[in-house]
C-alpha positions, -999 to 999 in steps of 0.1 A, spaced: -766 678 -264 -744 646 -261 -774 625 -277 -769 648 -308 -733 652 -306 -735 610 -306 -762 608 -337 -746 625 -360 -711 612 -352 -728 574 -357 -744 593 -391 -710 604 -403 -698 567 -394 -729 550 -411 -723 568 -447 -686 550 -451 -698 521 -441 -734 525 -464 -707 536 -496 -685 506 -488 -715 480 -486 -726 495 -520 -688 493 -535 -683 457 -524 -720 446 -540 -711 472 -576 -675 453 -576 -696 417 -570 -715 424 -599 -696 444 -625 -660 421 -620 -667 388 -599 -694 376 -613 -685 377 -652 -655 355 -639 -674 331 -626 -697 332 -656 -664 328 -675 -653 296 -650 -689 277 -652 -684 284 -691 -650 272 -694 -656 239 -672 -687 233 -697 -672 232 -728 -640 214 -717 -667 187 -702 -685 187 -738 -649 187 -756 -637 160 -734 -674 138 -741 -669 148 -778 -633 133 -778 -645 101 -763 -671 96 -784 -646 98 -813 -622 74 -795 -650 47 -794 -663 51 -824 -629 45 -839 -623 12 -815 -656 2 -829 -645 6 -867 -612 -18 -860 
């Protein structure tokens, strides 16, 4: 009787537990991620702009 008293009270502790696991990977994907999508994009194209901007500086050192 205990033995089943003590399943099903580790069952009714597992489901939170389960839902929260599955919460914290669905707010991974759906809202961390894209930011750090957005972050690696954002670093890239200030890296190109920054190359691009240098480029154009030396060029114009080389035309005087």
């Amino acid at each position: 009787m205990v033995s089943l008293w003590y399943v099903g009270a580790v069952s009714l502790l597992f489901l939170p537990w389960a839902y929260g696991l599955y919460a914290l990977v669905r707010d991974a994907r759906n809202r961390w991620l894209p930011l750090a999508r957005q972050y690696v994009r954002g670093r890239r194209e200030q890296k190109k702009q920054k190359e691009r901007e240098e480029e154009r500086e030396e060029r114009r050192k080389q035309l005087y």
